[in-house]
C-alpha positions as CSV (number, residue, x, y, z in Angstrom):
1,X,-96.7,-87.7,-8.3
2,X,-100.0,-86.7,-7.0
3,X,-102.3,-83.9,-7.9
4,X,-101.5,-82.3,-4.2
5,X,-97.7,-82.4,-4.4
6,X,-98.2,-80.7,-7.8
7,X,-99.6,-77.9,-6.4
8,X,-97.7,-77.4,-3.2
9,X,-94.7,-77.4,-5.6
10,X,-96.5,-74.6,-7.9
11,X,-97.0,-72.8,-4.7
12,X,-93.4,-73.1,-3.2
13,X,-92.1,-72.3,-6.6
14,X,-94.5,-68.9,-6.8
15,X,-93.5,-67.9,-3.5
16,X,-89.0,-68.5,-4.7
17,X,-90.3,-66.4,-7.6
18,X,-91.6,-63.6,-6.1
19,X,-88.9,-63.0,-3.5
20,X,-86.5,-63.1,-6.7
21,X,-84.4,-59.7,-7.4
22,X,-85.1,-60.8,-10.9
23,X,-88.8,-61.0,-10.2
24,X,-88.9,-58.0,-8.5
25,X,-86.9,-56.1,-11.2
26,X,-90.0,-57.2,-13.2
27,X,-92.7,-55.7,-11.6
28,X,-90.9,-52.7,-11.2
29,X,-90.6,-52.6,-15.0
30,X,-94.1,-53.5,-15.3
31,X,-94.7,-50.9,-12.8
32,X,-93.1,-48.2,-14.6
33,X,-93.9,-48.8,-18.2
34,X,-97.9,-50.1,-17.3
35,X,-100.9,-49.1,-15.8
36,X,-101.8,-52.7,-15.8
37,X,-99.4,-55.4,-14.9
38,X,-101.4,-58.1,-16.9
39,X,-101.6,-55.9,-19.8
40,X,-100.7,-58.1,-23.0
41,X,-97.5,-56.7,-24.8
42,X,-96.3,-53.1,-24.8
43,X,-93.5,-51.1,-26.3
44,X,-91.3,-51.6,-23.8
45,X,-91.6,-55.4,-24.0
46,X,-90.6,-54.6,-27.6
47,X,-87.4,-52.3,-26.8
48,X,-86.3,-54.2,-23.5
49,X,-84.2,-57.1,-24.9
50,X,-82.3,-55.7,-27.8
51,X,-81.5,-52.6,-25.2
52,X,-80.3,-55.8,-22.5
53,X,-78.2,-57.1,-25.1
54,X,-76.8,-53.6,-26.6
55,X,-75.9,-53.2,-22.6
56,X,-74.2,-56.9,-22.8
57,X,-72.1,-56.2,-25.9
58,X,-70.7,-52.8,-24.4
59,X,-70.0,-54.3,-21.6
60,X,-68.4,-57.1,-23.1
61,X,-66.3,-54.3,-25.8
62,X,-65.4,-52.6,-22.3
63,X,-64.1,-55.4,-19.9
64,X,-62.2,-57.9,-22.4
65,X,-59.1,-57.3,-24.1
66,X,-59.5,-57.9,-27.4
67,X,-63.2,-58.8,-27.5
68,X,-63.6,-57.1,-30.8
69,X,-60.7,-58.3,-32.3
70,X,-61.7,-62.2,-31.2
71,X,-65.8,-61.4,-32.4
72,X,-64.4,-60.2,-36.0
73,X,-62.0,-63.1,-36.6
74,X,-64.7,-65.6,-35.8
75,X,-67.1,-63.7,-38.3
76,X,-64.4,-63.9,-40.8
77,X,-64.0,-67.3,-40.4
78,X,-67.6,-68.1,-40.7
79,X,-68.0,-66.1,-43.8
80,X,-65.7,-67.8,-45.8
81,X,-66.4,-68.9,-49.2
């Protein structure tokens, strides 16, 4: 591979990231929580995946059957002696 197809493929993949709701859903965040969008690490960089997953597990409690029964059998099961 060439140096040239390199970096048309850095730019075609900059441009599918940037049109990406997931992308965008990141510079809103950025936008909201930041002056700066470069700025290094802030606090809610820090809170913003254990609050994702807390969402994911309710989520998960609230659409399965059963989901909390299933999660504290395996845990028994791991903790065996």
């Amino acid at each position: 591979m060439s140096f040239a197809m390199l970096i048309r493929f850095r730019r075609a993949a900059c441009i599918a990231f940037s049109r990406h709701p997931i992308a965008r859903l990141h510079r809103g965040w950025a936008s909201f929580t930041a002056e700066h969008v470069n700025q290094s690490i802030g606090i809610a960089d820090l809170l913003l995946p254990p609050l994702t997953l807390l969402m994911l597990m309710l989520f998960l409690f609230g659409s399965v059957p059963g989901a909390g029964d299933m999660i504290a059998a395996a845990c028994a099961t791991a903790c065996l002696p």
